[in-house]
TIVO-2410 file (N, C-alpha, C; in nm, 3 decimals):
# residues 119
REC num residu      c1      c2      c3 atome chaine
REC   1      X  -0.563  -1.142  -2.432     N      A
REC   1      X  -0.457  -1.053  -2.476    CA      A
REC   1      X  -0.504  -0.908  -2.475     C      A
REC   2      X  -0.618  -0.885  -2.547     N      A
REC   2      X  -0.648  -0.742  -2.554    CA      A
REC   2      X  -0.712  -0.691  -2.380     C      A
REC   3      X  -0.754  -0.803  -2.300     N      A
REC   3      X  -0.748  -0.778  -2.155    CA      A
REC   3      X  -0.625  -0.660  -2.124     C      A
REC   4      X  -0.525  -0.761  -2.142     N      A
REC   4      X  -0.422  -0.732  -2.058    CA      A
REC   4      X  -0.348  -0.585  -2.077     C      A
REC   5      X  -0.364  -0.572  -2.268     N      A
REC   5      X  -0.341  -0.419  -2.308    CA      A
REC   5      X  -0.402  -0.385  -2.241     C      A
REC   6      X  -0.542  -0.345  -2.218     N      A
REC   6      X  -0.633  -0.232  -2.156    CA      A
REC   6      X  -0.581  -0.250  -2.029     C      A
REC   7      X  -0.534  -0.323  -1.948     N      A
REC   7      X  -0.529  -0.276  -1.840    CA      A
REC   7      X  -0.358  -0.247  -1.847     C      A
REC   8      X  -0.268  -0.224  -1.904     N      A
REC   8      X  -0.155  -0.199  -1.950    CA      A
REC   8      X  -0.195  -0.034  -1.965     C      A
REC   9      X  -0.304  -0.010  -2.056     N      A
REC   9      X  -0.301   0.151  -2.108    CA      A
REC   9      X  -0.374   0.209  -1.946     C      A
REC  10      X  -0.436   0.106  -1.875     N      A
REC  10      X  -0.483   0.195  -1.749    CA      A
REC  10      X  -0.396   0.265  -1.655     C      A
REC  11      X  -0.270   0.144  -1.662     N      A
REC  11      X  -0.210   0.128  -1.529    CA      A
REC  11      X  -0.109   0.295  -1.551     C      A
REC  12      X  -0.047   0.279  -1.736     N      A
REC  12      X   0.032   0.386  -1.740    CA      A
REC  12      X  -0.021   0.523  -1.771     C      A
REC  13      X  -0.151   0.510  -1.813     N      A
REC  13      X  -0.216   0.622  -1.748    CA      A
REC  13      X  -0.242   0.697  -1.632     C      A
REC  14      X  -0.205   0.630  -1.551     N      A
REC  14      X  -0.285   0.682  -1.424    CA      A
REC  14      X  -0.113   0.704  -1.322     C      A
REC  15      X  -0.008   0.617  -1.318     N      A
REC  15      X   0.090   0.581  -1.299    CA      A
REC  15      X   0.219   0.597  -1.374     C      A
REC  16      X   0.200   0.639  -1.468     N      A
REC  16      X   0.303   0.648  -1.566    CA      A
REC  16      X   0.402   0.530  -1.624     C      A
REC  17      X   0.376   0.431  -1.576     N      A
REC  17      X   0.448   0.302  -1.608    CA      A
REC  17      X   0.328   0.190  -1.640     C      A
REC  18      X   0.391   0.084  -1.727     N      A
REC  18      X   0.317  -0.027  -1.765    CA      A
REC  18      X   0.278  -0.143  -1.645     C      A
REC  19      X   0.244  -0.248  -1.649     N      A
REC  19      X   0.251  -0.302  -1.543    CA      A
REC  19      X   0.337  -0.396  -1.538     C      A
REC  20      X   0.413  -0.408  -1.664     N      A
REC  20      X   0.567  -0.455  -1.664    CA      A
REC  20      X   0.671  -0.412  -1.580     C      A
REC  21      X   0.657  -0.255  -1.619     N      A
REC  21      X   0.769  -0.181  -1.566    CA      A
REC  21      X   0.716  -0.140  -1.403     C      A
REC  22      X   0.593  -0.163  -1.363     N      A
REC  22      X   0.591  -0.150  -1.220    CA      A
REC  22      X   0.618  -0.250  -1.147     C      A
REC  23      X   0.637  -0.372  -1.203     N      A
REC  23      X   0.652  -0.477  -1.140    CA      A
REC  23      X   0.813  -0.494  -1.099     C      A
REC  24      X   0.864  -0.393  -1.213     N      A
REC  24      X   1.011  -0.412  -1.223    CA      A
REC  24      X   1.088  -0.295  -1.063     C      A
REC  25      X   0.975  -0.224  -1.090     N      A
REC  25      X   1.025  -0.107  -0.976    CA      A
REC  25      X   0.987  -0.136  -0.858     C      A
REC  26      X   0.917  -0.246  -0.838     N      A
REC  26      X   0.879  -0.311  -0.690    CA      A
REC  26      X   0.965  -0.417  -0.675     C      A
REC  27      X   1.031  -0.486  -0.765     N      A
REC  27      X   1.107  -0.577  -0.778    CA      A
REC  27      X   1.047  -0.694  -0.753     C      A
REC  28      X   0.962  -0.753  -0.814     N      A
REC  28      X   0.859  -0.825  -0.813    CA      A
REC  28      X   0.929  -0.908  -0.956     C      A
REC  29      X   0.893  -1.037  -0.932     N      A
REC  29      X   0.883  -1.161  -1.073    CA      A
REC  29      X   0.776  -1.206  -1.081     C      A
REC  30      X   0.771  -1.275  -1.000     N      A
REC  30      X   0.594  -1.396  -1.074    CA      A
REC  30      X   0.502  -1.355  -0.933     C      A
REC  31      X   0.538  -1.243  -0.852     N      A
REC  31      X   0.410  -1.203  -0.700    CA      A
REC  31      X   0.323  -1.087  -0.822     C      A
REC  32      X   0.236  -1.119  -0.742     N      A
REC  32      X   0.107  -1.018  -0.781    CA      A
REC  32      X   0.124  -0.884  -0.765     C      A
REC  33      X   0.105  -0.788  -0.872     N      A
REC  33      X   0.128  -0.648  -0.829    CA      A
REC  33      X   0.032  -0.565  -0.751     C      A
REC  34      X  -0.067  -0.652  -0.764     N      A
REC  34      X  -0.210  -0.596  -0.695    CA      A
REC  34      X  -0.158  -0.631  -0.522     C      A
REC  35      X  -0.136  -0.714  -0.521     N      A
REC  35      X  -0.083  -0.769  -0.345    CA      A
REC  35      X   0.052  -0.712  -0.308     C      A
REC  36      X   0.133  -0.633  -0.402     N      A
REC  36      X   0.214  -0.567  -0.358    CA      A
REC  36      X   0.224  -0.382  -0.340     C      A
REC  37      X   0.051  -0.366  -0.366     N      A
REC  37      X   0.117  -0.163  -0.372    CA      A
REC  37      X   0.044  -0.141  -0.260     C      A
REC  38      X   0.078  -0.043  -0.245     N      A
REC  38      X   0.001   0.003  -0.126    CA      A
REC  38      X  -0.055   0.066  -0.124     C      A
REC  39      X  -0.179   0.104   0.039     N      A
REC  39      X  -0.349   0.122   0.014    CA      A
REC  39      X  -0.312   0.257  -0.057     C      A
REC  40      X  -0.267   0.384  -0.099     N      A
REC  40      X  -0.300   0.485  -0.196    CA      A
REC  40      X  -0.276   0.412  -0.339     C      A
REC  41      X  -0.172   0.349  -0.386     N      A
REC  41      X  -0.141   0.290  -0.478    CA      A
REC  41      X  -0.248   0.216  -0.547     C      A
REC  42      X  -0.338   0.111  -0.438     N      A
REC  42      X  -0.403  -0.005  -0.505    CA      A
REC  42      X  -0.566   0.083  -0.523     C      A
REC  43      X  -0.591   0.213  -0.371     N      A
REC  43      X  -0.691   0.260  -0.425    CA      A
REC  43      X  -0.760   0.366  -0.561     C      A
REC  44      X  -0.559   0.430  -0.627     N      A
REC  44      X  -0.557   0.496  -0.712    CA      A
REC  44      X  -0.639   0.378  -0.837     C      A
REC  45      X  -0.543   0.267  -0.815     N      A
REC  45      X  -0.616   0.200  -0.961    CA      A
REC  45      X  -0.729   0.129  -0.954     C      A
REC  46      X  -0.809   0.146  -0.843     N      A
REC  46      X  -0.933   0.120  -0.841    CA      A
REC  46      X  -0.999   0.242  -0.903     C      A
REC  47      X  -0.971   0.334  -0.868     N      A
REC  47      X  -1.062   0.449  -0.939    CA      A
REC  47      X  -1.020   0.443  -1.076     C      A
REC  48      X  -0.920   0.416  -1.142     N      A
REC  48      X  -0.898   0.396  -1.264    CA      A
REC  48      X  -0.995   0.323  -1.326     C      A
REC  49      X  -0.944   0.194  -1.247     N      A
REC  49      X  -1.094   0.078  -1.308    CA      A
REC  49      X  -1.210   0.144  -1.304     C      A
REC  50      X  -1.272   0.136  -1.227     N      A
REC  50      X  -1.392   0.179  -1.163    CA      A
REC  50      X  -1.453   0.317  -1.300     C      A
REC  51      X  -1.312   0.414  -1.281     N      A
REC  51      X  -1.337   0.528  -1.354    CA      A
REC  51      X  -1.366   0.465  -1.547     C      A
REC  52      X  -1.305   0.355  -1.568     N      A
REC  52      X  -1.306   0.305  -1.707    CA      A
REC  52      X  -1.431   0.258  -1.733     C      A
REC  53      X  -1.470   0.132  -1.615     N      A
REC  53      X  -1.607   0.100  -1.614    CA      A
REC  53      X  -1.692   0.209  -1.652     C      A
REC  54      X  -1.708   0.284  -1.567     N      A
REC  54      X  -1.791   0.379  -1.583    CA      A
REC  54      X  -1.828   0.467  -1.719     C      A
REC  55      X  -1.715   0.508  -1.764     N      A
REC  55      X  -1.672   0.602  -1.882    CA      A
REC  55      X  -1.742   0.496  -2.024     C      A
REC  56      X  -1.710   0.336  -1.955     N      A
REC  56      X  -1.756   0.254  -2.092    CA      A
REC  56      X  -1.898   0.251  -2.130     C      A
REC  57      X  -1.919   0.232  -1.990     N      A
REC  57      X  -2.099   0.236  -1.999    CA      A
REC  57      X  -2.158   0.359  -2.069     C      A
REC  58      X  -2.089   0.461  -2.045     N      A
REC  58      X  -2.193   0.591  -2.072    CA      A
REC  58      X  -2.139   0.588  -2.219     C      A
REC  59      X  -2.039   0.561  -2.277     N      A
REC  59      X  -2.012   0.569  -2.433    CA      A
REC  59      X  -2.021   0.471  -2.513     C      A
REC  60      X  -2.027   0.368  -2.455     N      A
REC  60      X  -2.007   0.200  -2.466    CA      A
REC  60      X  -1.968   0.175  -2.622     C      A
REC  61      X  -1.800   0.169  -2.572     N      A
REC  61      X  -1.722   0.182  -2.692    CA      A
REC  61      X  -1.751  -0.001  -2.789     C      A
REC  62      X  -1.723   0.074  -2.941     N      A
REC  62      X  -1.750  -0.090  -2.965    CA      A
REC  62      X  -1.649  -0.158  -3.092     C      A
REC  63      X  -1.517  -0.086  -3.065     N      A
REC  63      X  -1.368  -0.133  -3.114    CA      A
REC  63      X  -1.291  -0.159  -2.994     C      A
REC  64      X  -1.221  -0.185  -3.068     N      A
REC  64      X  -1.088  -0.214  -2.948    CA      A
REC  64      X  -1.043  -0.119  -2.920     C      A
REC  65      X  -0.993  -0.029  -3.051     N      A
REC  65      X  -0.962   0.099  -3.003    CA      A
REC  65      X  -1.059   0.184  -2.923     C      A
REC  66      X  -1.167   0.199  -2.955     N      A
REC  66      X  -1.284   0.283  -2.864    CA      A
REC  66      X  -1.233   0.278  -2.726     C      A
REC  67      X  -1.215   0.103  -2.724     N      A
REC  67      X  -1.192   0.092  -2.562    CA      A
REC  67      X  -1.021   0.103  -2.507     C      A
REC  68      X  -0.961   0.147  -2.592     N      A
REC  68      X  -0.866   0.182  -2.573    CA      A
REC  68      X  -0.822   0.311  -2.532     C      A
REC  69      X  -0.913   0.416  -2.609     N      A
REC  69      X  -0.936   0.584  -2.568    CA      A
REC  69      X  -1.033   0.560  -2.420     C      A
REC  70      X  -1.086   0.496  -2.418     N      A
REC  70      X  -1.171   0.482  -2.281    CA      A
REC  70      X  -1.073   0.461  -2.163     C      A
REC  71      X  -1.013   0.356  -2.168     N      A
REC  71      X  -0.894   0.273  -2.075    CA      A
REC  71      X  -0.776   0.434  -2.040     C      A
REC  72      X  -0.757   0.463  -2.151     N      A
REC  72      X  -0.680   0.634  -2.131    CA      A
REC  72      X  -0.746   0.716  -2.066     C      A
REC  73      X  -0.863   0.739  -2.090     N      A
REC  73      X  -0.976   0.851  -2.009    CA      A
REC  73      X  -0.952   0.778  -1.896     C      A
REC  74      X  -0.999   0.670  -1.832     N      A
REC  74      X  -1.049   0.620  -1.687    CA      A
REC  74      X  -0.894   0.629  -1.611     C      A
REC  75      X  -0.805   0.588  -1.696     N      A
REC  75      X  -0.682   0.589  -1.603    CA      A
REC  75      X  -0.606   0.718  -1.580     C      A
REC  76      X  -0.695   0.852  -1.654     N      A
REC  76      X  -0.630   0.971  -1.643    CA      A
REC  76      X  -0.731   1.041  -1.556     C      A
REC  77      X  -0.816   0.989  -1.502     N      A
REC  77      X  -0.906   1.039  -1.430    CA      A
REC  77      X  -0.822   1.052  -1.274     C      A
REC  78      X  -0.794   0.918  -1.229     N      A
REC  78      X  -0.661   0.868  -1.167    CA      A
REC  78      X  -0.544   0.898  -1.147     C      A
REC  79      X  -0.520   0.970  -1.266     N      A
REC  79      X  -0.380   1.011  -1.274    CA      A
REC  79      X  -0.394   1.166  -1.252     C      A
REC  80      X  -0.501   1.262  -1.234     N      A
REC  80      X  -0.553   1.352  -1.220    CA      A
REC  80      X  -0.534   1.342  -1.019     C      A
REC  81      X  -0.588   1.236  -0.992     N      A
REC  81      X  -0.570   1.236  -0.813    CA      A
REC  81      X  -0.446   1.235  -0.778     C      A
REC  82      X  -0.365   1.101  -0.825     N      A
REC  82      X  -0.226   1.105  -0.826    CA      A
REC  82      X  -0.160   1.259  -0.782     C      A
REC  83      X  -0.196   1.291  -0.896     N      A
REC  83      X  -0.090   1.427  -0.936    CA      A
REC  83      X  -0.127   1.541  -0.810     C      A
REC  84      X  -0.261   1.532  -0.787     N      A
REC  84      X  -0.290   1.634  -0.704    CA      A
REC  84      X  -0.212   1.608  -0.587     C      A
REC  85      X  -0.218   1.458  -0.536     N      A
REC  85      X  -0.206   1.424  -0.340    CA      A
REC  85      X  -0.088   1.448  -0.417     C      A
REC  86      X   0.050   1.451  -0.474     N      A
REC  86      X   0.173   1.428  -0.477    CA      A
REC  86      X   0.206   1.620  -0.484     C      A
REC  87      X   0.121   1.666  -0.519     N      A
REC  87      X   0.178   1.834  -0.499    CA      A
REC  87      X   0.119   1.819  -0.337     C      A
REC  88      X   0.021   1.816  -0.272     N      A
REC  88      X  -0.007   1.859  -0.123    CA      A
REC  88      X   0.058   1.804  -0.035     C      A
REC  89      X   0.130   1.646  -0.070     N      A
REC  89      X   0.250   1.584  -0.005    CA      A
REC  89      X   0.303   1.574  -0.046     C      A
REC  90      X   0.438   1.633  -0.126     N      A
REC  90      X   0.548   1.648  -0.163    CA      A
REC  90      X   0.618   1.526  -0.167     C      A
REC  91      X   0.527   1.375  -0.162     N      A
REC  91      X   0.569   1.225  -0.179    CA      A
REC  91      X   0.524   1.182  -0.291     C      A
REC  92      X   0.631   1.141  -0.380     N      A
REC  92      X   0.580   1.030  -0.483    CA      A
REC  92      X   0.442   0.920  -0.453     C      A
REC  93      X   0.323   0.864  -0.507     N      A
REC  93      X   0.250   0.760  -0.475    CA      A
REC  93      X   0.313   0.657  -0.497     C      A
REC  94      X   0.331   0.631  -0.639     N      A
REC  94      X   0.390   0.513  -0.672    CA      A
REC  94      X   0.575   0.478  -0.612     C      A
REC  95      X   0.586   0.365  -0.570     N      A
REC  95      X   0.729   0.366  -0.529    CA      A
REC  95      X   0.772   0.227  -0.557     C      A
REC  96      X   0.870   0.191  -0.460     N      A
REC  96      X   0.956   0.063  -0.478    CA      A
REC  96      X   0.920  -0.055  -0.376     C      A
REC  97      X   0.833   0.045  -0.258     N      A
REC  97      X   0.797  -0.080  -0.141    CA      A
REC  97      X   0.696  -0.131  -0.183     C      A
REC  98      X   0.681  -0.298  -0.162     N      A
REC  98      X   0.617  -0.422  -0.177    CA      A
REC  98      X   0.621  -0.488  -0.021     C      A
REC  99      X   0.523  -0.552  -0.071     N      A
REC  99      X   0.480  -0.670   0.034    CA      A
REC  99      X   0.626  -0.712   0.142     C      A
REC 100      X   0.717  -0.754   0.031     N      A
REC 100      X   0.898  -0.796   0.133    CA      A
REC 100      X   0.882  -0.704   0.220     C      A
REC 101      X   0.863  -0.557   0.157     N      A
REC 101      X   0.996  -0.490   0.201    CA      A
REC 101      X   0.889  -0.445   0.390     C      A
REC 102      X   0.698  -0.444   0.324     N      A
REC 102      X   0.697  -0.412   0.443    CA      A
REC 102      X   0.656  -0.528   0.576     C      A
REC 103      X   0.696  -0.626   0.515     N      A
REC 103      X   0.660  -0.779   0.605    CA      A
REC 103      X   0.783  -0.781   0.675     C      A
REC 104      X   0.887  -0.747   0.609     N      A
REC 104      X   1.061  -0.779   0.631    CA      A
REC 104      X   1.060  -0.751   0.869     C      A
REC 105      X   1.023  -0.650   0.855     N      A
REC 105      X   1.030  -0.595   1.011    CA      A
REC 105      X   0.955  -0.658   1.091     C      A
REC 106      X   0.825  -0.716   1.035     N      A
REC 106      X   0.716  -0.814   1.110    CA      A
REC 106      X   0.842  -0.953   1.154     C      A
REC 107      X   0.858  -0.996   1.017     N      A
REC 107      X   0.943  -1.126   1.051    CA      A
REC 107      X   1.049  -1.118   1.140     C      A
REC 108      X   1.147  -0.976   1.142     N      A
REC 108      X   1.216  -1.003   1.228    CA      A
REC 108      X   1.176  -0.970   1.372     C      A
REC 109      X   1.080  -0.951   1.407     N      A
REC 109      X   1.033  -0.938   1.533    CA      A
REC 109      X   0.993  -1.043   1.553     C      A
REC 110      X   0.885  -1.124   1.492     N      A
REC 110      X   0.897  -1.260   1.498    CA      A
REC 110      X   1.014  -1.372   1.539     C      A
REC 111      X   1.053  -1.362   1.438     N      A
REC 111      X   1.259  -1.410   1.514    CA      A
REC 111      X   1.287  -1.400   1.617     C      A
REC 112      X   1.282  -1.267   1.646     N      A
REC 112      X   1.370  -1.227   1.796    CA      A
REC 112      X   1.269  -1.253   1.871     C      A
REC 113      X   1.093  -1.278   1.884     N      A
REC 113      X   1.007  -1.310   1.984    CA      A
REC 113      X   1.041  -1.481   2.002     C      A
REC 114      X   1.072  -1.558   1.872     N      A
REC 114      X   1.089  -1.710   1.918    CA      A
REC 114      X   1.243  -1.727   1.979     C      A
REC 115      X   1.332  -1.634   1.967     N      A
REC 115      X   1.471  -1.631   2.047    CA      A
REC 115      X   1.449  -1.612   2.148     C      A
REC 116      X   1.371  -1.517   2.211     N      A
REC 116      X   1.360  -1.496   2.375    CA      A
REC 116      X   1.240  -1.583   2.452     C      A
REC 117      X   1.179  -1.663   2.358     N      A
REC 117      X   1.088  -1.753   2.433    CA      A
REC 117      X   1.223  -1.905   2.452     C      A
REC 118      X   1.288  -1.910   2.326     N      A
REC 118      X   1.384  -2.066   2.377    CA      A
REC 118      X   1.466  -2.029   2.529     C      A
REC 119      X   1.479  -1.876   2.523     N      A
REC 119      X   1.556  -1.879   2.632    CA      A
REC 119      X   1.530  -1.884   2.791     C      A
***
């Protein structure tokens, strides 16, 4: 349980949403959110992690809360990159496309490649 907070306080740190509510904006139910963002998306919250790891070791918090101000630091470290690439590309990081939406065009080429082989 207290897993799942910390990585709850990472995700909306760095992202601004929980990993409830990102799941909701990918339109995702029971798929993995990790298998659905994409490579800026999944490498932002690696540096989050990565950035928390790190931050724990050198302070090595020893409450829950400790590691709760930690989980905020590492995911604002993150949310510090975020913010920057989104002023130099004038694109949101975080969005609504998932795995469907970018498989959707594979499959239908697929389709139409087994339609013109029956024929």
């Amino acid at each position: 349980m207290q897993f799942a907070t910390l990585t709850d306080i990472i995700t909306k740190a760095w992202s601004g949403r929980t990993t409830k509510e990102y799941k909701v904006l990918k339109g995702l139910k029971k798929e993995n959110l990790r298998d659905n963002m994409t490579n800026t998306e999944l490498i932002l919250n690696m540096l989050a992690e990565a950035s928390t790891k790190d931050i724990s070791q050198a302070t090595n918090p020893e409450t829950f809360e400790d590691s709760a101000k930690v989980a905020q630091q590492g995911g604002n470290v993150a949310n510090v990159a975020r913010l920057e690439l989104e002023a130099k590309t004038g694109k949101k990081v975080v969005t609504s496309l998932n795995a469907k939406n970018i498989l959707q065009p594979t499959e239908k080429i697929k389709q139409i490649e087994k339609l013109k082989k029956k024929k």
